[in-house]
SEBA-260864 format. One record per residue (C-alpha): residue number from 1; residue in one letter; chain; x negated, y, z negated. Coordinates in steps of 0.5 Angstrom, whole numbers. Each point is the difference from the previous one (the first is absolute). Layout:
BEGIN
ATOM | nr | rest | kette | xx | yy | zz
ATOM | NUM | A | A | X | Y | Z
...
//
This chain:
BEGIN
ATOM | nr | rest | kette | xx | yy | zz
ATOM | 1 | X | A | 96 | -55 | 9
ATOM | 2 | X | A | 3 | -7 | 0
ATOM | 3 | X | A | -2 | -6 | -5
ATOM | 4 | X | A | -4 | -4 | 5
ATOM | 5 | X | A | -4 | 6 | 4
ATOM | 6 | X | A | -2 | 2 | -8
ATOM | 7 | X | A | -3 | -8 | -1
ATOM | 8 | X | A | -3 | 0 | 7
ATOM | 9 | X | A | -4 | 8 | -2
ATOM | 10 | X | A | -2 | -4 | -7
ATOM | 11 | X | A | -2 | -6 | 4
ATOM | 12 | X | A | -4 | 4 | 5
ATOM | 13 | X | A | -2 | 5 | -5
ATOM | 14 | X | A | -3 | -7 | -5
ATOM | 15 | X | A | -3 | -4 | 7
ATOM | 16 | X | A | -4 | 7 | 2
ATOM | 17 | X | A | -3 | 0 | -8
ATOM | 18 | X | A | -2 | -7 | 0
ATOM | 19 | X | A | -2 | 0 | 8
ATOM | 20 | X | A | -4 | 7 | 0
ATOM | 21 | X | A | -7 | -2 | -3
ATOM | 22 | X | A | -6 | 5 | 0
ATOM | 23 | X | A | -4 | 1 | 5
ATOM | 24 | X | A | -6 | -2 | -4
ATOM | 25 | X | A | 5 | -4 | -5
ATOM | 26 | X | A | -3 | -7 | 3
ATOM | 27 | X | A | -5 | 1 | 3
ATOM | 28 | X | A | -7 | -4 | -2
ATOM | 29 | X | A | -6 | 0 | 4
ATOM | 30 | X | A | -3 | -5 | 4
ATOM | 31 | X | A | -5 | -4 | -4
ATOM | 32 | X | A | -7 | 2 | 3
ATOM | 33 | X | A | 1 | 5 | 4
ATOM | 34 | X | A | -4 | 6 | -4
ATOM | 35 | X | A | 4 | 6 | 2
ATOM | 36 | X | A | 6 | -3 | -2
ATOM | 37 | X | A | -1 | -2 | -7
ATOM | 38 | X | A | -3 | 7 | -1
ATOM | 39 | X | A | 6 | 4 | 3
ATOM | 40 | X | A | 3 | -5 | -6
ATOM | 41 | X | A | -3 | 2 | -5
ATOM | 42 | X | A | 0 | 7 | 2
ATOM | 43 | X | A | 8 | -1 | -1
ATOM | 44 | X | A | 0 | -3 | -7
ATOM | 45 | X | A | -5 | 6 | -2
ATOM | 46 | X | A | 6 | 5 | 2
ATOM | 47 | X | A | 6 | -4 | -3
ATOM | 48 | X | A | -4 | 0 | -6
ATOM | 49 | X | A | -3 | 7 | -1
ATOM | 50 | X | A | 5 | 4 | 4
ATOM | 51 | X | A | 7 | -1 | -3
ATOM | 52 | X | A | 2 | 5 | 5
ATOM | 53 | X | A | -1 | -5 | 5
ATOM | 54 | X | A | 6 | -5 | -2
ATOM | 55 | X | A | 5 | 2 | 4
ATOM | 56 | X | A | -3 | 1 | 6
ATOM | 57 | X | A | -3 | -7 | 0
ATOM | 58 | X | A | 8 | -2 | -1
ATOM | 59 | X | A | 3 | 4 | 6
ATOM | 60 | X | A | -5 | 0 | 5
ATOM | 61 | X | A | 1 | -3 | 7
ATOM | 62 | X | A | -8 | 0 | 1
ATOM | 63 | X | A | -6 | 2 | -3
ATOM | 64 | X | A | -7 | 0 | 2
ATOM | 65 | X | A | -6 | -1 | -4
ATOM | 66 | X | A | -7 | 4 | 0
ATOM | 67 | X | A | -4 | -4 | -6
ATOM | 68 | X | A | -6 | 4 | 2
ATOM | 69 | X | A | 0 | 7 | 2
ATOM | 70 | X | A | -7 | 3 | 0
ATOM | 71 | X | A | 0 | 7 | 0
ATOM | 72 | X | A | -7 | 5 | 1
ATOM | 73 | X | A | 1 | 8 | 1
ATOM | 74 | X | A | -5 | 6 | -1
ATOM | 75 | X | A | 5 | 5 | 4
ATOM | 76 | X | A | 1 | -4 | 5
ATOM | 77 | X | A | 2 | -8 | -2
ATOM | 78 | X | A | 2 | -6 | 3
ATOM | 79 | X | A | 3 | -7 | -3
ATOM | 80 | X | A | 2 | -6 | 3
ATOM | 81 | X | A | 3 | -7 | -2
ATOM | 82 | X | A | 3 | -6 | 2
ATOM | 83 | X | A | 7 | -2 | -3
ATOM | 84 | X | A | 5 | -6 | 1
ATOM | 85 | X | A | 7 | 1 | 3
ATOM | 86 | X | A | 6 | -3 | -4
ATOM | 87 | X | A | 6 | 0 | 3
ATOM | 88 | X | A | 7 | -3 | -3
ATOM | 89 | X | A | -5 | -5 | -5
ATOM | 90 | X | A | -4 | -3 | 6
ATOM | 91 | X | A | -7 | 3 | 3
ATOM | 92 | X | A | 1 | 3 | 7
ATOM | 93 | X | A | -7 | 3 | 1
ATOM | 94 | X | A | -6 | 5 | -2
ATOM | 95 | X | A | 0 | 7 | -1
ATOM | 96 | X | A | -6 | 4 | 1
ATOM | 97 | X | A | 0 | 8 | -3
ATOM | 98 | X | A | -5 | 5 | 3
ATOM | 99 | X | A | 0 | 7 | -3
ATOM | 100 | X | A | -4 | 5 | 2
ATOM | 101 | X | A | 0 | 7 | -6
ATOM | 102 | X | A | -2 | 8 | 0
ATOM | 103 | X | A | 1 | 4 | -6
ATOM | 104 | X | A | -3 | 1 | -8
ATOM | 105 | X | A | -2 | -7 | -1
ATOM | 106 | X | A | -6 | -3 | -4
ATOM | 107 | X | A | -1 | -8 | -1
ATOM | 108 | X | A | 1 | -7 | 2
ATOM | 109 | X | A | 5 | -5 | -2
ATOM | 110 | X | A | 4 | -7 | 1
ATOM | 111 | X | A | 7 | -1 | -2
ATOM | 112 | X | A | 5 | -4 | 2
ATOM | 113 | X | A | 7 | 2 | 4
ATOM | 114 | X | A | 7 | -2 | 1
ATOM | 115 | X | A | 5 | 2 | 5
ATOM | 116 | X | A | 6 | -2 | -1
ATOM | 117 | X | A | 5 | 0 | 6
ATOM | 118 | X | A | 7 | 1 | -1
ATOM | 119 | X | A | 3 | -3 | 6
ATOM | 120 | X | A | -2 | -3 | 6
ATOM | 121 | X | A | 0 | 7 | 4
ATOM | 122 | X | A | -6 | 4 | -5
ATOM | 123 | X | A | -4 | -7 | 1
ATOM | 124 | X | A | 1 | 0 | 8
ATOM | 125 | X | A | -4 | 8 | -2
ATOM | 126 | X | A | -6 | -4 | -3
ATOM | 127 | X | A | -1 | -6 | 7
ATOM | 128 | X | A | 1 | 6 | 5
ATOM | 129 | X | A | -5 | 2 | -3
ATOM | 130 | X | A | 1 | 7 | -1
ATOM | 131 | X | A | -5 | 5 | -3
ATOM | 132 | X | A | 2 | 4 | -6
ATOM | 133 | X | A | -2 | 7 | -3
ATOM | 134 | X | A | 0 | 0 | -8
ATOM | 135 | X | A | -2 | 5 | -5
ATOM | 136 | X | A | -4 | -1 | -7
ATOM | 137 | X | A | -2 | 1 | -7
ATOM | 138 | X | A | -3 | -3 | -5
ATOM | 139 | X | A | -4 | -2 | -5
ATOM | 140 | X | A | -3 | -7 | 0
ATOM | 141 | X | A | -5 | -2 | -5
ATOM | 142 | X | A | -3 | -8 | -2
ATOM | 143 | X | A | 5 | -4 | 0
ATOM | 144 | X | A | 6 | 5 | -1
ATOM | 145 | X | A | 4 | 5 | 5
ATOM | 146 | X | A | 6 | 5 | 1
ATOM | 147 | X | A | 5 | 0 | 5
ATOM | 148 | X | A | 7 | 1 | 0
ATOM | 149 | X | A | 6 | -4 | 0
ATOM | 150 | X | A | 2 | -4 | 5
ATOM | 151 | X | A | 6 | 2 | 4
ATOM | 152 | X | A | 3 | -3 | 7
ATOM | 153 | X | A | -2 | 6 | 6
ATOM | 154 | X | A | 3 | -2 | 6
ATOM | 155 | X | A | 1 | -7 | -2
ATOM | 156 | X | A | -8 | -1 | -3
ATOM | 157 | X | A | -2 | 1 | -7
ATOM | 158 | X | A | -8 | 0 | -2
ATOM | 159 | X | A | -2 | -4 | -7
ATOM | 160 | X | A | -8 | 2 | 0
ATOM | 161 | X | A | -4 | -4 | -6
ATOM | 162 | X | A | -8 | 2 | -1
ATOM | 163 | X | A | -5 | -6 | 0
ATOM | 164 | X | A | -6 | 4 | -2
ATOM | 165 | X | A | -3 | 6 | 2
ATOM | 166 | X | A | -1 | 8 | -2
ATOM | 167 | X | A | 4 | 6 | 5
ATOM | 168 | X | A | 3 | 6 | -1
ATOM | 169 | X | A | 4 | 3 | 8
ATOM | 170 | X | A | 4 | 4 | 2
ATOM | 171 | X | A | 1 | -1 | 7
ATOM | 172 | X | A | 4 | -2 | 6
ATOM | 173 | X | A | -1 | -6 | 4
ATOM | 174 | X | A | 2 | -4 | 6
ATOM | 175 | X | A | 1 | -8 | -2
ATOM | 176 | X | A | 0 | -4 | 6
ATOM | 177 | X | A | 3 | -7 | 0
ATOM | 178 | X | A | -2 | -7 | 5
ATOM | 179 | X | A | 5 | -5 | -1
ATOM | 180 | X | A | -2 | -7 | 2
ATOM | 181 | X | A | 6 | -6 | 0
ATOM | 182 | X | A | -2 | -7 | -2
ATOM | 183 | X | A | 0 | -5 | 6
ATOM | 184 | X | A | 7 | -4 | -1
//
């Protein structure tokens, strides 16, 4: 390799470093609208409790925030919330997450959840609309949850955080997602 193509691959290397922003890594919600301040404040409660967390704020192409996930089960439950879409630092739209489950769980439950997408490929998954099938366990108890460590699965990776409630489970469910871009 040359001396000039070694400068031009630290100079390419330096602009992607500086140029290359998270996906939440300037976004600030738009004043007044409720929804928004909330997924906010539920992305400053994740960074602030969820060490974990960091990187995946750092490297993500997108996210989607959920601040308000309502969950009630007695055998057979269901949970439904409203996010907000970021995408490259801008708002682009809503998300709506339905889930229907069967198995061993008791109680109910409101938590708050981040999808971080790694690429533009895994967040085009989330606006087609696409049902997925999960597996879970876990015990969530006032304000405390347990749930594993988040790693990237075909290109998403899950950070849930309990807001309130009382739930043991293990079960099996279908997540349903409705994705409604802004009007341009």
């Amino acid at each position: 390799m040359t001396t000039r193509q070694r400068i031009a691959t630290m100079v390419a290397a330096f602009l992607v470093l500086v140029l290359n922003h998270g996906a939440a890594e300037e976004w600030q919600a738009n004043e007044g609208d409720r929804l928004q301040e909330r997924a906010e404040k539920a992305i400053d409660r994740v960074r602030a409790e969820v060490d974990r967390s960091h990187p995946y704020f750092e490297d993500a192409y997108a996210i989607a925030v959920w601040p308000g996930i309502t969950r009630v089960a007695a055998g057979f439950g269901g949970a439904y919330g409203k996010g907000v879409v970021i995408e490259q630092g801008k708002a682009v739209g809503t998300a709506r997450y339905w889930q229907l489950s069967s198995g061993i769980q008791a109680g109910a439950k409101n938590f708050a959840l981040i999808i971080f997408f790694k690429d533009k490929e895994a967040l085009e998954g989330l606006k087609q609309n696409k049902t997925q099938f999960t597996g879970q366990a876990g015990i969530d108890v006032v304000t405390f949850g347990v749930a594993g460590t988040p790693a990237y699965s075909e290109g998403v990776a899950l950070i849930p955080l309990t807001n309130l409630g009382l739930m043991g489970e293990f079960s099996a469910a279908g997540v349903w997602f409705r994705y409604k871009p802004y009007s341009e």
